[in-house]
C-alpha positions as CSV (number, residue, x, y, z in Angstrom):
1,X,-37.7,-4.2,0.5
2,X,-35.1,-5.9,-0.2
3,X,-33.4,-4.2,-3.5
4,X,-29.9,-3.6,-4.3
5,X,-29.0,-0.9,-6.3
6,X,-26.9,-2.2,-9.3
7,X,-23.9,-0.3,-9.8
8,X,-24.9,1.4,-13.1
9,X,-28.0,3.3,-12.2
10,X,-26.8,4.3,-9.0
11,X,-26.6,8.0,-10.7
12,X,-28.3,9.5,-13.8
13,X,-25.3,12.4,-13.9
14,X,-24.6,11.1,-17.7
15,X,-28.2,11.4,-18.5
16,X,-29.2,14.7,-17.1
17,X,-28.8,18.0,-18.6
18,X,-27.2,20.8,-17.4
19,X,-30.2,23.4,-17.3
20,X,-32.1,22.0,-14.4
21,X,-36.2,21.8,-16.2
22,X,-37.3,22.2,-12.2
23,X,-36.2,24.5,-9.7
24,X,-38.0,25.4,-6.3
25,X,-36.6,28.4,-4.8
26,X,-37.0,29.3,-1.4
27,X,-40.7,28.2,-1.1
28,X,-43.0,28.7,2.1
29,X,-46.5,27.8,2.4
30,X,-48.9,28.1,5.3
31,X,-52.5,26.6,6.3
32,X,-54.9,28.6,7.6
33,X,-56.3,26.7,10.0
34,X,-59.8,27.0,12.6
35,X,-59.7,26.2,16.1
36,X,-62.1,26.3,18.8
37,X,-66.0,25.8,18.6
38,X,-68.0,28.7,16.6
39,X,-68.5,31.0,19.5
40,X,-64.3,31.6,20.4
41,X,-63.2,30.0,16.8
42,X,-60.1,31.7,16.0
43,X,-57.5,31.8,12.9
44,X,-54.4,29.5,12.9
45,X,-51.4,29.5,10.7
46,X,-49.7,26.2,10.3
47,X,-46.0,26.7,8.6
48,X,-46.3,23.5,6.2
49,X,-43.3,24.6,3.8
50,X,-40.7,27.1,5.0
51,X,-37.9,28.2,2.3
52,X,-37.4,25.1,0.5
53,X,-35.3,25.0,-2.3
54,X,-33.7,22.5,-5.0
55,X,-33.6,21.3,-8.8
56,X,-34.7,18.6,-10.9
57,X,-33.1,17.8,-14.3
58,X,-33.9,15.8,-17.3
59,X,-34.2,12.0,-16.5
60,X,-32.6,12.5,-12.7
61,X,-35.0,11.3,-9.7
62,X,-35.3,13.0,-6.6
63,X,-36.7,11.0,-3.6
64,X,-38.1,12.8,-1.0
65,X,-38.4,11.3,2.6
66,X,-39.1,12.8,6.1
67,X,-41.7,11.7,8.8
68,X,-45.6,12.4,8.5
69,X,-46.1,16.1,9.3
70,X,-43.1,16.6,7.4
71,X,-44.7,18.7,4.4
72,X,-43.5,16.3,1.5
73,X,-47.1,16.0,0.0
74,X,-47.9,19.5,0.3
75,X,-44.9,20.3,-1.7
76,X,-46.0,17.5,-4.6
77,X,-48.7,19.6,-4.9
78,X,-47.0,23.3,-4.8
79,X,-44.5,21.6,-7.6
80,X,-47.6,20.9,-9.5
81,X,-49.2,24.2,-9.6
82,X,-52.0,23.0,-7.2
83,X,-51.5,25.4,-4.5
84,X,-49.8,28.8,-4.7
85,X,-46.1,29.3,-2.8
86,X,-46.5,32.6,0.0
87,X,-43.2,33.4,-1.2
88,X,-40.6,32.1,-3.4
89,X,-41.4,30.8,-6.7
90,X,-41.3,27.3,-9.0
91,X,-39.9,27.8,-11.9
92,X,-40.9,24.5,-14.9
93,X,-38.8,24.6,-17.9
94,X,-38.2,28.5,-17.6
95,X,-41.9,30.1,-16.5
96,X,-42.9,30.2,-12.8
97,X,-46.0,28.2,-12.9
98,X,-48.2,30.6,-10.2
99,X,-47.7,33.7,-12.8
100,X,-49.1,31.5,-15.3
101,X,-53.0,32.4,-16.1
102,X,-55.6,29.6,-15.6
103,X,-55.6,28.6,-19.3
104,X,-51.9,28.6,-19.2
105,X,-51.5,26.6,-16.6
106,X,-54.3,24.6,-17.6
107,X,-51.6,23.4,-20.8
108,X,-49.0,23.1,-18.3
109,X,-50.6,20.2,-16.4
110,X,-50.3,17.9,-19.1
111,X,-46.5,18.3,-18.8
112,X,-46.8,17.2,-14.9
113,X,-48.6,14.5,-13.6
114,X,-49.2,12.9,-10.2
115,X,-49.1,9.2,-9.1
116,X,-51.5,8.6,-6.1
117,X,-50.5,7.2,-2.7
118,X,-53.7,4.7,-3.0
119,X,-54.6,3.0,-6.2
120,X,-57.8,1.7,-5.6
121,X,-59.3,4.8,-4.1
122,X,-57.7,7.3,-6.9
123,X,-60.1,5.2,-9.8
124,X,-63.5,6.1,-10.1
125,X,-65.1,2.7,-9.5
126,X,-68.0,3.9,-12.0
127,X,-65.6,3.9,-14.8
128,X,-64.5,1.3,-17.1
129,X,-60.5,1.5,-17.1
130,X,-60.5,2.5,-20.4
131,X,-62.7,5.4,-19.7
132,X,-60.4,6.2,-17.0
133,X,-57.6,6.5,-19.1
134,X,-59.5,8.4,-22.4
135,X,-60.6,10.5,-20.2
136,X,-57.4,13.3,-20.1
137,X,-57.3,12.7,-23.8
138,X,-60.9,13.8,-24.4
139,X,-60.3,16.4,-22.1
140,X,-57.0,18.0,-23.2
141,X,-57.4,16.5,-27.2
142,X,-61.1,16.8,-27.6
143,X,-60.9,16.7,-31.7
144,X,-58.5,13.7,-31.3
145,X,-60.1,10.7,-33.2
146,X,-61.9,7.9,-31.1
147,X,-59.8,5.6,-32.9
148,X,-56.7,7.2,-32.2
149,X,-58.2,7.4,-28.3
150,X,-58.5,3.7,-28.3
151,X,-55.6,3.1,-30.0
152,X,-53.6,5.2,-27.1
153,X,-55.4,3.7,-24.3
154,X,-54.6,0.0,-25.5
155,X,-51.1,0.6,-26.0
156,X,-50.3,2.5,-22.6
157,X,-52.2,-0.2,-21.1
158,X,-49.5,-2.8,-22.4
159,X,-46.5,-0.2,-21.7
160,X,-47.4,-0.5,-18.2
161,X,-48.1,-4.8,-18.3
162,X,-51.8,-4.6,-18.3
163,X,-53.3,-6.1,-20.9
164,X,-55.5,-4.6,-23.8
165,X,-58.3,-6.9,-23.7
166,X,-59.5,-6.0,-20.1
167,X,-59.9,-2.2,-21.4
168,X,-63.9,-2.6,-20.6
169,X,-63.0,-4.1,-16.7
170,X,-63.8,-1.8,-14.1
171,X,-61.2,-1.0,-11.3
172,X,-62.6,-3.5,-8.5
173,X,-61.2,-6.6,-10.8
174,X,-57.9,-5.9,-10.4
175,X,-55.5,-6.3,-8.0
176,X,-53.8,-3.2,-5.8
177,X,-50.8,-3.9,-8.0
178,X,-52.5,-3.9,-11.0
179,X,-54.6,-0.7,-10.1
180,X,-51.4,1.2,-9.4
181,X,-50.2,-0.2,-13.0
182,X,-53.5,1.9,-14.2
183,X,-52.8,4.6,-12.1
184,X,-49.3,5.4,-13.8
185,X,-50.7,4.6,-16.7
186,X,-53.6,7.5,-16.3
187,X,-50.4,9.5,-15.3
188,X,-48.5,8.9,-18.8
189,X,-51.3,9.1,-21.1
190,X,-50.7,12.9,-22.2
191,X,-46.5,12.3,-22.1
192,X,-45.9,14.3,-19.4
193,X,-42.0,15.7,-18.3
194,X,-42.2,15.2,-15.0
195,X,-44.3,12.3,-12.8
196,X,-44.6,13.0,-9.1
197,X,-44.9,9.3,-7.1
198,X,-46.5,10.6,-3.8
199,X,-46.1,7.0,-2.0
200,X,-46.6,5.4,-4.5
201,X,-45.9,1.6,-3.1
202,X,-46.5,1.8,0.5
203,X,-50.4,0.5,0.4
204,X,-48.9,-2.6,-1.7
205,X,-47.0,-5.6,-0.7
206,X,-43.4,-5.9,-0.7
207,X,-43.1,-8.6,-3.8
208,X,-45.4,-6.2,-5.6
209,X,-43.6,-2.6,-4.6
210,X,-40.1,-4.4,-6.0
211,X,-41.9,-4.4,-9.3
212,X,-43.4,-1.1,-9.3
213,X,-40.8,-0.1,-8.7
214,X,-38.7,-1.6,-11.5
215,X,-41.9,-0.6,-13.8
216,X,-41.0,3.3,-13.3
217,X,-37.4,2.6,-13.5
218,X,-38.3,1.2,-17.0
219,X,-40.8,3.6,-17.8
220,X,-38.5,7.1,-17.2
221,X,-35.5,5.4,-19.0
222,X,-37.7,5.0,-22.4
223,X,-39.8,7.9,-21.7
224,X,-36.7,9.8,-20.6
225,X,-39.2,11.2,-17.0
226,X,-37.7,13.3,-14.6
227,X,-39.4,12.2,-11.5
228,X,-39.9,13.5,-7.5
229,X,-40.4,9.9,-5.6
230,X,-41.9,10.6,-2.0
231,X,-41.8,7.8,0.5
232,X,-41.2,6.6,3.9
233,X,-39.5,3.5,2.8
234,X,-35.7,4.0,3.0
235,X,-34.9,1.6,1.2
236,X,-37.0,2.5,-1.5
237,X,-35.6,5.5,-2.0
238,X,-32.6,4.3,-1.8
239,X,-33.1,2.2,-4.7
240,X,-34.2,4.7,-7.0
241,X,-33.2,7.9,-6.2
242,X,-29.8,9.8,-7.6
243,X,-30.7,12.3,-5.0
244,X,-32.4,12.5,-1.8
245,X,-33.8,15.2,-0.2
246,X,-34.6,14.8,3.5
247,X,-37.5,17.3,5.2
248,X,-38.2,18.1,8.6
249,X,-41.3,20.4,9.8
250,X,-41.5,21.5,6.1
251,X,-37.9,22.3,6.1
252,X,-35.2,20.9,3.8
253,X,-32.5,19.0,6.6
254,X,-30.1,17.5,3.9
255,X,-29.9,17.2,0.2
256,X,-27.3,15.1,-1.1
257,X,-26.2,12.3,-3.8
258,X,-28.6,8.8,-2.7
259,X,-25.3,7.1,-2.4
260,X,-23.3,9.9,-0.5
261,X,-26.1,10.1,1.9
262,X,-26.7,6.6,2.8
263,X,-22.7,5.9,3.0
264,X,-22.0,9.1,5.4
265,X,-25.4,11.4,6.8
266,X,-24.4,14.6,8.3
267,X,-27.6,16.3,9.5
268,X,-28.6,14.3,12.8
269,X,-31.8,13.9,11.6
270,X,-31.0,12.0,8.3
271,X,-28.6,9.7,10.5
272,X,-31.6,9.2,12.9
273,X,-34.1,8.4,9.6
274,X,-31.3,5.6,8.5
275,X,-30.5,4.1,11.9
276,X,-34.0,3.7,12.6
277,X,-34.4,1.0,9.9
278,X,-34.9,-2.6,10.9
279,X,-32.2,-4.5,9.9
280,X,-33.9,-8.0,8.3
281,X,-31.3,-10.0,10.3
282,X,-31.8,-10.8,14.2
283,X,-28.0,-10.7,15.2
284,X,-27.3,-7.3,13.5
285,X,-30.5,-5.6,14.4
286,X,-30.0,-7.2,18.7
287,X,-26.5,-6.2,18.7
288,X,-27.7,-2.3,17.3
289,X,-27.5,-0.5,20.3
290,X,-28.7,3.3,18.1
291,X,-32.1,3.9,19.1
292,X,-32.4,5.9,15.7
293,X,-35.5,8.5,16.8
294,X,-36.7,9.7,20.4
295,X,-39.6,11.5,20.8
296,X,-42.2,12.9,18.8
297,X,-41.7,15.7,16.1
298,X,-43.1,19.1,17.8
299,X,-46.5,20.2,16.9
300,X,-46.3,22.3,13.3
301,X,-48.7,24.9,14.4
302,X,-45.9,25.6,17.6
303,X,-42.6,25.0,16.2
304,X,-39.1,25.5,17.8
305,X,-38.0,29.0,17.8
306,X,-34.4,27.6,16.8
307,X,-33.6,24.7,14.4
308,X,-37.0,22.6,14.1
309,X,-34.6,19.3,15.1
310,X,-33.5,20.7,18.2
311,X,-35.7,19.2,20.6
312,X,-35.5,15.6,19.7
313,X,-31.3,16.5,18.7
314,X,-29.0,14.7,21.1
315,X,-26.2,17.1,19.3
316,X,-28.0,20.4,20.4
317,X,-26.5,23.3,21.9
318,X,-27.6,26.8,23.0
319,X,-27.5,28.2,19.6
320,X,-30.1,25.9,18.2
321,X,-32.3,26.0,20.3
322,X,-32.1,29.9,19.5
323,X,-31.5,30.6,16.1
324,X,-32.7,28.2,13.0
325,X,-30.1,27.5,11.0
326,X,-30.0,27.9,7.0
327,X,-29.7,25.5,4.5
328,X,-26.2,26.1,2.9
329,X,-23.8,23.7,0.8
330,X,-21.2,21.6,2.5
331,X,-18.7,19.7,0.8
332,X,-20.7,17.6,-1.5
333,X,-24.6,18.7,-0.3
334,X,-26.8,21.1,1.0
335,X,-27.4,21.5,4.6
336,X,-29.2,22.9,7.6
337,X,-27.2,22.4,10.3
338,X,-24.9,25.0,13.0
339,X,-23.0,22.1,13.7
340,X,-22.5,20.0,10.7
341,X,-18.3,21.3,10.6
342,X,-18.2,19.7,13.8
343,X,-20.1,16.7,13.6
344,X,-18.9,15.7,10.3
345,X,-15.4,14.8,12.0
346,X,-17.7,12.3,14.3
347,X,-20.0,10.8,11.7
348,X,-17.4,9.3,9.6
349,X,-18.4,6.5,7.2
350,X,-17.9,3.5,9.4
351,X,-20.1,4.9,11.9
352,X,-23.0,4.2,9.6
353,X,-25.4,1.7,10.6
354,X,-25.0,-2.0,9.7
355,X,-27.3,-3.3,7.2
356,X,-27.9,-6.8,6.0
357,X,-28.1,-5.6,2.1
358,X,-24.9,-6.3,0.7
């Protein structure tokens, strides 16, 4: 992508607050899943979240990156009160959302919104975008004025650089850019706390992901969002994350500071993600000799008795190919990872893989 960091926002720790308004607490979920035609169908369980756990605070963003498979959309939605945890809870702003009753949680919602992965597909082609965005107001504010509906759709619309007069224009006269401008816009219309990006950017073009990018950035400052960014861009998250949290088979690998990651990875799979990067300059990426990933990740409805990375880990011994590790903190992160006091001694910070971003 491109994008550098500057040094002032690469952390929101003077913005945050202390009390964490998120926390995810050692969170599974499973898929029931049919197999087999109707005469032998049987019951599958597929583990898609196993005993995840972290915190958001006020204005921080958390990026979220793994492989597809990986379980990062499934938790967007658990984090949003659309499905319900097997076990562990997520607590918003001091209540656990799934002990919430339906008209509870119905109020909830407006505090937590989603940002779709496609932005053409996520607007009803049928609706004017004006409609599209009055719609959560008539829905949450029914006795609120149509003036005052208007009046809120116009001015989001210009918060987000689309402009007021194309209120009546239906979704299919924009651009994918410009739909994903509507999208977020749909998003912020009630003021929600906290604005899940589920891939937000990766259906657009790189000129155009810069700038939604920089949009959000912009947005959550005056708004003061926290926000979950899930992507498979890198260097996306990199951009504008103050944490990352890397997951693996619908486990949590590493969780660490953006820049504390990217400078020194610990878990082998987070060093794998980052080497296997193109670097956007011939002679550094032909004289790269890390293959980055080998293999493919193991199926989710079989996984590895031991740690879930084991069979693609060139670091593996016996004991994790036997017994899955737990996340635990490590110096300045959280970890899952037998080996990591070892390792760390071999992954020092100039092993990290060469980049052509200053």
């Amino acid at each position: 992508m491109g994008m550098n960091k500057p040094a002032a926002e690469s952390s929101a720790t003077a913005t945050v607050t202390t009390q964490p308004v998120l926390t995810v607490d050692k969170v599974s979920y499973q898929y029931q899943i049919s197999s087999g035609d109707w005469l032998h169908r049987k019951q599958l369980s597929l583990q898609a979240l196993q005993q995840v756990s972290f915190n958001l605070h006020r204005g921080e963003t958390l990026g979220v990156v793994g492989e597809s498979g990986s379980g990062k959309s499934t938790l967007a939605r658990v984090v949003l009160g659309l499905l319900t945890p097997d076990e562990g809870q997520v607590c918003w702003r001091g209540e656990i959302l799934h002990d919430l009753d339906e008209e509870q949680l119905r109020s909830k919602r407006k505090e937590l919104q989603l940002v779709f992965q496609d932005p053409q597909a996520a607007l009803n082609p049928r609706m004017t975008i004006g409609e599209i965005l009055a719609e959560p107001l008539n829905t949450f504010f029914p006795k609120m004025a149509p003036v005052q509906v208007r009046e809120r759709v116009r001015g989001m619309l210009k918060m987000v650089g689309i402009l007021p007069n194309q209120v009546n224009r239906y979704a299919h006269e924009f651009s994918g850019g410009q739909c994903q401008r509507i999208g977020i816009a749909r998003a912020l219309i009630l003021n929600p706390r906290l604005l899940v990006c589920d891939e937000p950017v990766s259906a657009l073009d790189v000129s155009i992901q810069a700038q939604i990018i920089h949009l959000l950035q912009d947005l959550q400052r005056k708004l003061q969002l926290s926000m979950i960014f899930i992507a498979h861009d890198l260097s996306v998250v990199r951009y504008i994350s103050d944490r990352v949290l890397v997951m693996y088979l619908g486990q949590v690998m590493e969780l660490a500071d953006c820049d504390a990651l990217y400078a020194q990875p610990l878990h082998p799979y987070t060093r794998a993600l980052i080497q296997s990067v193109p670097i956007p300059d011939p002679d550094l990426e032909h004289a790269h000799t890390e293959r980055g990933l080998r293999g493919e990740p193991p199926s989710p409805l079989s996984p590895p008795v031991g740690c879930p990375f084991s069979t693609r880990c060139p670091y593996a011994v016996d004991r994790c190919h036997q017994e899955r590790p737990l996340l635990r903190p490590y110096k300045d992160r959280l970890i899952t990872c037998h080996r990591v006091e070892e390792l760390a001694d071999e992954f020092t910070a100039s092993e990290v893989r060469p980049s052509a971003r200053s």
